[in-house]
C-alpha positions in Angstrom: -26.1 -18.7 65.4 -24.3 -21.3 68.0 -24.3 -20.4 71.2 -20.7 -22.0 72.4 -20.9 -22.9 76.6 -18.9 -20.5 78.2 -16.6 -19.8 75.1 -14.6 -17.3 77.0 -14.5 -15.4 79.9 -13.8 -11.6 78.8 -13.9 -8.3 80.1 -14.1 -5.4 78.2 -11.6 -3.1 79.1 -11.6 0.2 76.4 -13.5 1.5 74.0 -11.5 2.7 70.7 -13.1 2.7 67.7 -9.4 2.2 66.1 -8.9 -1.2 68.3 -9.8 -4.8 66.6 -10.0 -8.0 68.4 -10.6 -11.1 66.3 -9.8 -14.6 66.5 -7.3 -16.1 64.5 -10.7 -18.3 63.0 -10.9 -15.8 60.5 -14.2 -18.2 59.0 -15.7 -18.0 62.8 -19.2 -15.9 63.2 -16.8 -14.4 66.0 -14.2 -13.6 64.1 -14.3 -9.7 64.3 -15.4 -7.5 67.1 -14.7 -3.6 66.0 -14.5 -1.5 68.1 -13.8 -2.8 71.6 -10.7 -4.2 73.4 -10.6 -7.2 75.9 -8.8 -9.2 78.6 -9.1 -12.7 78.8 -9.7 -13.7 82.4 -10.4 -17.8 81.7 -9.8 -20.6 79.2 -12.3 -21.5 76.3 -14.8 -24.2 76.6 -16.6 -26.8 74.5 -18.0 -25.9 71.0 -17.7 -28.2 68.2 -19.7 -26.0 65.7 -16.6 -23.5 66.1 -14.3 -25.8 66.4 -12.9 -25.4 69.9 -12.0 -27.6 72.4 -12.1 -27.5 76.0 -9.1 -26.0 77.7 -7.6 -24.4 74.2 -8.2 -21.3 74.2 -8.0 -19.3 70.5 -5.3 -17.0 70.2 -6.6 -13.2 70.4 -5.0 -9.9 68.4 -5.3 -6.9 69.6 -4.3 -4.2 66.6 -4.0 -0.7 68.4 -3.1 1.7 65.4 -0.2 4.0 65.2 -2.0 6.6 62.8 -5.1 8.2 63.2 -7.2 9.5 59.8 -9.3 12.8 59.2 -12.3 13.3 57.0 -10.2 14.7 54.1 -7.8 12.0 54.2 -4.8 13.6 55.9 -3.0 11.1 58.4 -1.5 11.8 62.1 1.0 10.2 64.0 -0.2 9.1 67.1 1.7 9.9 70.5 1.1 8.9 74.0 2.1 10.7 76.6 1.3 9.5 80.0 -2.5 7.9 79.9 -3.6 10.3 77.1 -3.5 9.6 73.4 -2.4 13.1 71.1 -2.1 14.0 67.5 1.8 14.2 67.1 1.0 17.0 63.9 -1.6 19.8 64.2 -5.0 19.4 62.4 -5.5 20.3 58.9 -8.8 19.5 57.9 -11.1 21.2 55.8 -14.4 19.6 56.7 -16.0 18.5 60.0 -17.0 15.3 60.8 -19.7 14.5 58.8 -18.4 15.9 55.9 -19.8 19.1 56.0 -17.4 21.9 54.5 -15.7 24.7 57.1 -15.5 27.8 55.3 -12.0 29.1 54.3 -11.9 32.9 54.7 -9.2 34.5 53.4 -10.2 38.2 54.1 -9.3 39.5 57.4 -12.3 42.4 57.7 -14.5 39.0 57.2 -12.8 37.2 59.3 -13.1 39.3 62.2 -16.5 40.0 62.4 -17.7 35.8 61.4 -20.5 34.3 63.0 -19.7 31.0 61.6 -16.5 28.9 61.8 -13.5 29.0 60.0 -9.9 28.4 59.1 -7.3 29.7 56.8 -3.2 28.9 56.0 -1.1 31.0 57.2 -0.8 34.6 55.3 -3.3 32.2 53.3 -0.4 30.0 51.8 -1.4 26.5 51.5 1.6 25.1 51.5 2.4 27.0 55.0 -1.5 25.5 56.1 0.5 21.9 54.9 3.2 22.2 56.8 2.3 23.8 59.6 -1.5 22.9 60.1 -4.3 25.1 59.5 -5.5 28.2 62.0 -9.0 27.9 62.9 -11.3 30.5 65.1 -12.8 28.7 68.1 -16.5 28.9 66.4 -15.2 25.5 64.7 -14.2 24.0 68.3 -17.4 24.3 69.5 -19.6 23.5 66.5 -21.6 20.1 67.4 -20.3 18.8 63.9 -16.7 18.1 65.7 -13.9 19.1 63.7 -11.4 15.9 65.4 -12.3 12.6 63.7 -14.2 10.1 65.3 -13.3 9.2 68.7 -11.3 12.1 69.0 -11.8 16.1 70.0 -10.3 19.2 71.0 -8.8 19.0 74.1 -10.2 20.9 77.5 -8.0 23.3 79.4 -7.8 20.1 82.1 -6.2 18.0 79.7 -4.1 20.5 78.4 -3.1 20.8 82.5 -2.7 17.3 82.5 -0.1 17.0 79.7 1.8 19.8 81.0 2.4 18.1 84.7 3.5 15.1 83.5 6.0 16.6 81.6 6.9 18.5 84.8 5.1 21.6 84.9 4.8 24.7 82.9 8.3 26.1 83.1 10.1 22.9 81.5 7.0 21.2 79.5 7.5 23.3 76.5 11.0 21.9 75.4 9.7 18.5 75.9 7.1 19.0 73.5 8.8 20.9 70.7 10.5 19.8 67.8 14.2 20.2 67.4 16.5 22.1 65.7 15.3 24.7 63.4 13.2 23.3 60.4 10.3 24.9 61.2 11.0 26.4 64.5 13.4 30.0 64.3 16.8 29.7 66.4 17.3 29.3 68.7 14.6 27.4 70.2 15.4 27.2 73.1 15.6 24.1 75.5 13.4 22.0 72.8 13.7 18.4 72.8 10.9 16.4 71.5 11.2 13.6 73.9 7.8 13.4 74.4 7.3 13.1 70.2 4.7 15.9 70.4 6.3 18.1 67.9 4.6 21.2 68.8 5.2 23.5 65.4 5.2 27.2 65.5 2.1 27.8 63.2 2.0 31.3 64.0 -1.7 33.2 64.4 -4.0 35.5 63.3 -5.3 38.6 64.9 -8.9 39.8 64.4 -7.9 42.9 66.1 -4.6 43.6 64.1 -6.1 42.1 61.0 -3.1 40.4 60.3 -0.9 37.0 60.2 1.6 36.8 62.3 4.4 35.1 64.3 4.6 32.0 62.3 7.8 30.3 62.9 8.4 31.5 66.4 4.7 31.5 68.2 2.6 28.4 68.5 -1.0 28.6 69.7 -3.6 26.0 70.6 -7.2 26.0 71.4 -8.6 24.4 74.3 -12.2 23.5 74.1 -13.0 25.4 77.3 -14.1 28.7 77.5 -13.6 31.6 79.5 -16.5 33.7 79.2 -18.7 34.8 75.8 -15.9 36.0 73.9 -12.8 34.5 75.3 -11.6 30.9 75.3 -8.7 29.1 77.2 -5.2 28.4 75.2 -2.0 27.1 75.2 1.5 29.1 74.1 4.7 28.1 73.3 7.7 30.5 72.0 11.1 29.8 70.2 12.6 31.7 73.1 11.6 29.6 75.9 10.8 26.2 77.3 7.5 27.2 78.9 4.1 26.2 78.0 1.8 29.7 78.7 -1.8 29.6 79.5 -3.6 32.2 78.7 -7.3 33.1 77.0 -8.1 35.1 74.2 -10.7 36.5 71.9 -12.9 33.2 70.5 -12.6 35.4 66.8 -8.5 34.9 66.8 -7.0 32.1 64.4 -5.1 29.6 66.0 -3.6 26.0 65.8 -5.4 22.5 67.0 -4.5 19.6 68.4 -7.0 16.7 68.6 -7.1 14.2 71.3 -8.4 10.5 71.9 -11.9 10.6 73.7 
């Protein structure tokens, strides 16, 4: 392989796996570097084998993708908000990571006393699951499969705290991150603006204690990956009737929605 003199001072500078940097050489044994993004800090030197002269440098792409793609095939709009990178669409995958399937349990006794991760649609609809995103207990969070796709996971309560002050805070936070109007959301949803193309949808949950669906259409909940103790984890809440974002924790056995977020 040549080894050009001092081809080009770089710097790597992230580490997406979505990100591709090539040159526009496409025949060049550089030509694609997956994986990695870079800033150019100097001009190219010398190498006739590739082709490039001193002092002219080859032009550089960088390709930083809008969409982000889960195991089963399902595509998310990407939104950034601040320095983090979110799913704009709640997750609605079936398998984990490396393909292995996550049980859908459609029996409520079963579902409260599982061992194992799950998920279900809503009142077990799959066209509510579609729309809405799937409810998953937080067995699937933690399993070391990962349930996000790769270079991507289940937020921590910190980031979840993160998002929420740049938006302002708790008390205003929530009607930046809503959609608008009243698709999915009931009326009158209060203070909801989407500016921050979030589009937090009201997928409702389920109960392991009530043995029941419910709330779907006014109620959003969303795992964090942090827990609070053995049978409790950390959440987030947002209502029809308000512009808050709630934190709270709950039982680890409850069905709620998740958001994934860029490592």
């Amino acid at each position: 392989m040549d080894s050009p003199r001092n081809i080009l001072q770089i710097k790597r500078v992230h580490y997406p796996s979505q990100h591709r940097l090539w040159w526009q050489k496409p025949r060049s044994r550089f030509a694609r570097l997956i994986g990695t993004s870079y800033t150019i800090l100097g001009q190219a030197c010398e190498s006739p084998r590739l082709g490039i002269k001193r002092d002219s440098a080859p032009a550089l792409r960088l390709v930083t993708p809008t969409t982000v793609t889960d195991i089963d095939g399902n595509t998310y709009n990407i939104v950034i908000i601040g320095t983090q990178s979110w799913m704009g669409e709640n997750l609605k995958v079936t398998r984990y990571r490396n393909g292995d399937s996550i049980p859908n349990v459609l029996d409520h006794i079963e579902w409260e006393t599982l061992s194992f991760g799950a998920y279900s649609s809503y009142n077990n609809d799959t066209s509510l699951g579609n729309s809405y995103g799937f409810l998953y207990n937080w067995k699937v969070v933690q399993d070391s499969r990962k349930v996000c796709p790769d270079g991507w996971h289940v937020p921590t309560d910190a980031e979840w705290s993160t998002l929420i002050n740049y938006l302002g805070g708790e008390s205003i936070a929530g009607g930046k991150l809503k959609e608008k109007g009243t698709s999915h959301w009931r009326g009158p949803n209060i203070g909801a603006t989407n500016e921050s193309l979030f589009t937090a949808l009201p997928g409702g949950y389920r109960s392991p204690e009530n043995r029941e669906f419910s709330s779907i259409g006014g109620i959003g909940y969303w795992w964090s990956s942090t827990d609070y103790n053995l049978t409790s984890a950390w959440w987030r809440f947002m209502s029809d009737g308000s512009t808050d974002v709630f934190r709270g924790y709950g039982p680890k056995r409850a069905g709620f929605s998740i958001r994934c977020i860029r490592d």
